[in-house]
C-alpha positions in Angstrom: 80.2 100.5 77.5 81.6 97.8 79.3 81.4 94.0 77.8 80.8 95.4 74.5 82.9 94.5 71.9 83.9 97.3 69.1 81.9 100.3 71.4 84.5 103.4 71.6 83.9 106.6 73.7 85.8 109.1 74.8 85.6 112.1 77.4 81.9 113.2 79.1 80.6 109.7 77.2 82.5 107.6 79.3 82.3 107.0 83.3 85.9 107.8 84.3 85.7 109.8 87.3 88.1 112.8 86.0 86.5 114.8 83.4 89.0 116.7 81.6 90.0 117.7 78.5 93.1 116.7 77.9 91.8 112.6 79.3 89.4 113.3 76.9 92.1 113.8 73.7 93.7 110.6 75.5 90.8 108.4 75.5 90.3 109.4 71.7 93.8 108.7 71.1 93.6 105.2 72.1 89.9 104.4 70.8 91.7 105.8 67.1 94.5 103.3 67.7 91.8 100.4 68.6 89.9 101.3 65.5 92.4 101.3 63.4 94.1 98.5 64.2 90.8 96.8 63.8 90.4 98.1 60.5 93.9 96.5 59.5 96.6 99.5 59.9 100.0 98.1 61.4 99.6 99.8 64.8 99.7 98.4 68.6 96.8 100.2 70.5 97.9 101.4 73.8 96.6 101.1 77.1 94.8 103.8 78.7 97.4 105.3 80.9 95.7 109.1 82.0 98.1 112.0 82.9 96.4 115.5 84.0 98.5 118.4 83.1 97.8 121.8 84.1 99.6 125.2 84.9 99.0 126.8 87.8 99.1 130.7 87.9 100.8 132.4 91.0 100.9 135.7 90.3 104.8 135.3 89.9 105.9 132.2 88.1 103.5 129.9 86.6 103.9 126.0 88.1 103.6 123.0 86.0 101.4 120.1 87.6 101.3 117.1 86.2 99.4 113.5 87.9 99.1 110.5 86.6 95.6 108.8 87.3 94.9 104.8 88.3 91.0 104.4 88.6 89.9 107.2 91.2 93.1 107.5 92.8 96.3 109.6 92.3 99.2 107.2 91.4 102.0 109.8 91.1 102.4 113.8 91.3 104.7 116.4 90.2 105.5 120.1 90.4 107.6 121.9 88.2 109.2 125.0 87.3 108.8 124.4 83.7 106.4 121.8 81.4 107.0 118.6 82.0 104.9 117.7 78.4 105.2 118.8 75.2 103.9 120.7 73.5 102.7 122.7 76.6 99.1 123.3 75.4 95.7 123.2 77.1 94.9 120.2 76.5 97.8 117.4 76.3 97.8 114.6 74.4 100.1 112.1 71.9 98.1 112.7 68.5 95.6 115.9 69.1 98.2 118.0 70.5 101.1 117.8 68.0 98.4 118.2 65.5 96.9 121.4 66.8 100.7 122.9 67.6 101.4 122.4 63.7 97.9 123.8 62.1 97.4 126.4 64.5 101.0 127.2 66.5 103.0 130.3 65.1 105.9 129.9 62.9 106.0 130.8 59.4 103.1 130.9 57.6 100.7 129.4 60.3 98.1 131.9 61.9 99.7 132.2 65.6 98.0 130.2 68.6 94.1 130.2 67.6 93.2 128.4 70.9 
């Protein structure tokens, strides 16, 4: 909501244009960062800054697309042969991501990929 102070939303709540997951687990990572500065931890919140990652499937080689957004309009694009993010998950983002690679990613004693 726009002019009010201390409202947070994130993904189908909000009235970016893109509607995607992984701007969705960026818009909650910098409404967390807001809150929780505001609630007195000794972090800087960031600036929403969207990046859409996706694969694209060829039927040979998968591509890795990445674009990063400014309003409604593309700023910059990429193609690459391998992921230009990390990890290379569905969904993309600084906090969610990381997390869900290390509670649900394989490697010892985790349960393998459970997305």
């Amino acid at each position: 909501m726009r002019g009010v102070e201390r409202a947070y939303a994130a993904g189908d709540a909000t009235d970016f244009a893109i509607k995607h997951g992984g701007i969705s687990a960026q818009q909650a990572d910098v409404a967390a960062q807001a809150i929780a500065a505001l609630a007195g931890a000794p972090v800087k919140p960031e600036t929403f800054h969207p990046v859409v990652h996706g694969m694209l499937l060829t039927g040979a080689l998968p591509r890795y697309l990445s674009a990063e957004i400014a309003g409604e309009q593309r700023v910059t694009s990429q193609m690459a042969m391998q992921p230009t993010w990390s990890p290379p998950d569905k969904i993309s983002a600084k906090y969610l991501a990381p997390y869900l690679d290390c509670t649900f990613g394989s490697g010892p004693g985790r349960p393998g990929r459970g997305r």
